[in-house]
Residue frames as qw, qx, qy, qz and C-alpha x, y, z in Angstrom:
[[0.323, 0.476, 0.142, 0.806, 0.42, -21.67, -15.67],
 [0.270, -0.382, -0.451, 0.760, 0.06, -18.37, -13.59],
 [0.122, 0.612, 0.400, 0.672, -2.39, -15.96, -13.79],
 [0.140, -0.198, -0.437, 0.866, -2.75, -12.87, -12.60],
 [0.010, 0.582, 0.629, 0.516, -6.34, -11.74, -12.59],
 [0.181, -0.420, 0.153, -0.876, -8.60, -8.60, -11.61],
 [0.806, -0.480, -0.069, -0.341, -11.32, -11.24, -9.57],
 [0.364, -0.637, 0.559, -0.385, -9.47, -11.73, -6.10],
 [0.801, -0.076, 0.446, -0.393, -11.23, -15.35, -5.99],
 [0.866, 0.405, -0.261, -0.136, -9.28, -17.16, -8.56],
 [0.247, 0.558, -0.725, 0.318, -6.90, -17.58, -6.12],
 [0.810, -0.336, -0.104, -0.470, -7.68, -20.78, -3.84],
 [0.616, -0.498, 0.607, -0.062, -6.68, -23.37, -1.56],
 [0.871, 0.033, 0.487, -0.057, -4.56, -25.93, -2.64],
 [0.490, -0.277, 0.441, 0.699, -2.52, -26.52, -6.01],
 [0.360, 0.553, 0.683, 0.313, -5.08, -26.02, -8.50],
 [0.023, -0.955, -0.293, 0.039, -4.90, -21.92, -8.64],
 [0.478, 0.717, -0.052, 0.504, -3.44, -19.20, -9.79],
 [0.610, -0.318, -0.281, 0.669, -0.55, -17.49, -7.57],
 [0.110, -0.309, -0.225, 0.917, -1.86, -13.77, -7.67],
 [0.040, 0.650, 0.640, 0.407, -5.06, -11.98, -8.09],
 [0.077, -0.395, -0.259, 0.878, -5.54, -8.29, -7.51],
 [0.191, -0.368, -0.488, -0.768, -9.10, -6.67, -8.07],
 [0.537, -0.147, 0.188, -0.809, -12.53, -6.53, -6.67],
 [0.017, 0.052, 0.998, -0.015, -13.72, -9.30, -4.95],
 [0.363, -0.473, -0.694, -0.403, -17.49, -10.48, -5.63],
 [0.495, -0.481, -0.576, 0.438, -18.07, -9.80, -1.99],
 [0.263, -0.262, -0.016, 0.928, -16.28, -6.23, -2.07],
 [0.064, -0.094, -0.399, -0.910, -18.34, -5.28, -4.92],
 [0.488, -0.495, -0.716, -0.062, -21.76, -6.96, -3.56],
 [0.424, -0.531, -0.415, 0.605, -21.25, -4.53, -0.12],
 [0.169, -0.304, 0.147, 0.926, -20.38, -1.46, -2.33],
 [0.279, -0.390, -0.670, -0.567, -23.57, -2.04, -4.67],
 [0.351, -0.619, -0.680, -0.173, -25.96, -2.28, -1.42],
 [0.208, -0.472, -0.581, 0.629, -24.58, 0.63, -0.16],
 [0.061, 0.154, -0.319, -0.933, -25.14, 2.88, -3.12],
 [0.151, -0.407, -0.729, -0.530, -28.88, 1.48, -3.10],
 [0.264, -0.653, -0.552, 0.447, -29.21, 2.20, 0.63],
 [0.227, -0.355, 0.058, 0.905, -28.02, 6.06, -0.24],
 [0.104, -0.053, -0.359, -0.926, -30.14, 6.15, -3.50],
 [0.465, -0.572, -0.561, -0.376, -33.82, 4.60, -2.37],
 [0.417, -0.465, -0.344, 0.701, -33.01, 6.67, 1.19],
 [0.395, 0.849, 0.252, 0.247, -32.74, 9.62, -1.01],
 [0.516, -0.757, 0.196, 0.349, -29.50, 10.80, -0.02],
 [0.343, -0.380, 0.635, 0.578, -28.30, 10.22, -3.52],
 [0.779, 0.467, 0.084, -0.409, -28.83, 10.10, -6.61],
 [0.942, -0.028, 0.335, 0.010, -27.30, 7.38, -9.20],
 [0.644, 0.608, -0.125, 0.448, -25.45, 9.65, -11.36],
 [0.176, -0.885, 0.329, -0.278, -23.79, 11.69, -8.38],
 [0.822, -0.446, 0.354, 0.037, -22.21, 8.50, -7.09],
 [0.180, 0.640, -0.702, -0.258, -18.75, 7.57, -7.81],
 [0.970, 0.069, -0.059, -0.226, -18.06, 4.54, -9.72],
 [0.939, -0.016, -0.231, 0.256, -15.77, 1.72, -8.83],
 [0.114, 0.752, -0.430, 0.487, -14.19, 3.35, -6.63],
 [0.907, -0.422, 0.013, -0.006, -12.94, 0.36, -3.80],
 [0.421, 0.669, -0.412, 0.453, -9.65, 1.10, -1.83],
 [0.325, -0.311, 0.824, 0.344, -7.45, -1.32, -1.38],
 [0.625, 0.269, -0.630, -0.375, -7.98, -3.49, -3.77],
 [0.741, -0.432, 0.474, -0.200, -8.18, -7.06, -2.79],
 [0.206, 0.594, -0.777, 0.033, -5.11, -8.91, -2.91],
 [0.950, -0.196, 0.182, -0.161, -4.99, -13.05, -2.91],
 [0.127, 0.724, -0.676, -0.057, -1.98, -15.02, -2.87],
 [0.983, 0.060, -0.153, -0.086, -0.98, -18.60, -3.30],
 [0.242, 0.830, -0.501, -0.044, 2.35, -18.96, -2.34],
 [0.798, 0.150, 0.582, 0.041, 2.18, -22.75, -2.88],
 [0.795, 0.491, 0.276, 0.225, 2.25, -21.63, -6.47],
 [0.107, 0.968, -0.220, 0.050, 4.55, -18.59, -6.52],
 [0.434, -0.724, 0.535, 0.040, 7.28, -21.17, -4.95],
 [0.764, 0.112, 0.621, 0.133, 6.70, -23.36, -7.87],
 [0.647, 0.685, 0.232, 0.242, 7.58, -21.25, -10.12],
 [0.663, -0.196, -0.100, 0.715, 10.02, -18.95, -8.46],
 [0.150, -0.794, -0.171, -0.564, 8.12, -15.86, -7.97],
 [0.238, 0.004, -0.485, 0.842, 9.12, -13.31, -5.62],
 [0.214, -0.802, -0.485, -0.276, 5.79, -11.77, -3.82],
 [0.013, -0.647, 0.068, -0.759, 6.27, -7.98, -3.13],
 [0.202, -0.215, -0.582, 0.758, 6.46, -7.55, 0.83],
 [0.334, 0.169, 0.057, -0.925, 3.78, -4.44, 0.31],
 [0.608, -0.112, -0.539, -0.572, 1.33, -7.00, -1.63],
 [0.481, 0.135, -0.687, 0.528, 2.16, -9.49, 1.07],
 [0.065, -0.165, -0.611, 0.771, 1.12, -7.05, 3.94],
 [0.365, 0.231, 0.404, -0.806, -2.20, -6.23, 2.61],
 [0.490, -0.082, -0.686, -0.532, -3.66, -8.89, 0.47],
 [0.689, -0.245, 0.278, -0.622, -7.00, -9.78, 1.97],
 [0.973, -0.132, 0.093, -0.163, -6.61, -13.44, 0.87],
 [0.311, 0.559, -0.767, -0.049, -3.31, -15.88, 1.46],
 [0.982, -0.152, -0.042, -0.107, -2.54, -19.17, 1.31],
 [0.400, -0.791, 0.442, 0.138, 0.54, -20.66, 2.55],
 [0.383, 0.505, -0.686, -0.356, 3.19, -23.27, 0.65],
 [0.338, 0.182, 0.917, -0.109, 0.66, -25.98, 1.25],
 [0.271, -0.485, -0.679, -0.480, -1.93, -24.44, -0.22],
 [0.336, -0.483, -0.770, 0.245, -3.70, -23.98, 2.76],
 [0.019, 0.849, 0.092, 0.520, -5.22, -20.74, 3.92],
 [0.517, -0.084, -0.591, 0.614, -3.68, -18.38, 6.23],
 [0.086, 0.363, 0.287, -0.882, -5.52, -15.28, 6.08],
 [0.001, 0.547, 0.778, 0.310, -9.41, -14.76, 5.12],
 [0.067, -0.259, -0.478, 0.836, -10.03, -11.51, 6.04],
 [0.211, 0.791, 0.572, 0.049, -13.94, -10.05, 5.65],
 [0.283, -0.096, 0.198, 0.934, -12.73, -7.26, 3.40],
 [0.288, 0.660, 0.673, -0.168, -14.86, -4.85, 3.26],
 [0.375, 0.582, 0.340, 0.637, -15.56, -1.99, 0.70],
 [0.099, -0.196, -0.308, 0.926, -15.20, 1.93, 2.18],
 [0.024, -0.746, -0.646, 0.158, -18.78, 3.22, 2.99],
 [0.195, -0.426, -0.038, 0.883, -17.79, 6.69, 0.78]]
């Protein structure tokens, strides 16, 4: 069955995995956490002035191993900026170190 989830990282090599995940990867959110501690024990911030979840893009994984088993079309626009794909092996093609914006 397909799922589409908000964690990026259910999407994986190979057949076992879902064929589209769009959210915040562990990573993304891990990068965006240590910079709001650098900002708030710096004192450049405080913890309520910061914005929350706020991580643009998103990160986008694809499988289209599974999308071609089922006969999904994947958007061209997801496509050009998902951070993780795999091709119709399974196999990865892009892994890109996605990082969160430093705002």
């Amino acid at each position: 069955m397909p799922v589409v989830s908000v964690v990026p990282e259910i999407v994986t090599a190979g057949p076992d995995t879902a064929v589209l995940g769009i959210g915040i990867s562990f990573e993304s959110n891990a990068h965006l956490a240590a910079i709001y501690a650098d900002k708030i024990l710096r004192g450049v911030a405080k913890a309520g002035e910061l914005n929350v979840g706020i991580v643009s893009p998103p990160d986008i994984s694809i499988s289209f191993l599974k999308a071609r088993a089922i006969g999904m079309r994947v958007p061209f626009d997801f496509f050009e900026t998902a951070s993780f794909v795999y091709d119709y092996d399974g196999r990865p093609v892009r892994t890109v170190e996605h990082s969160a914006p430093a705002n």
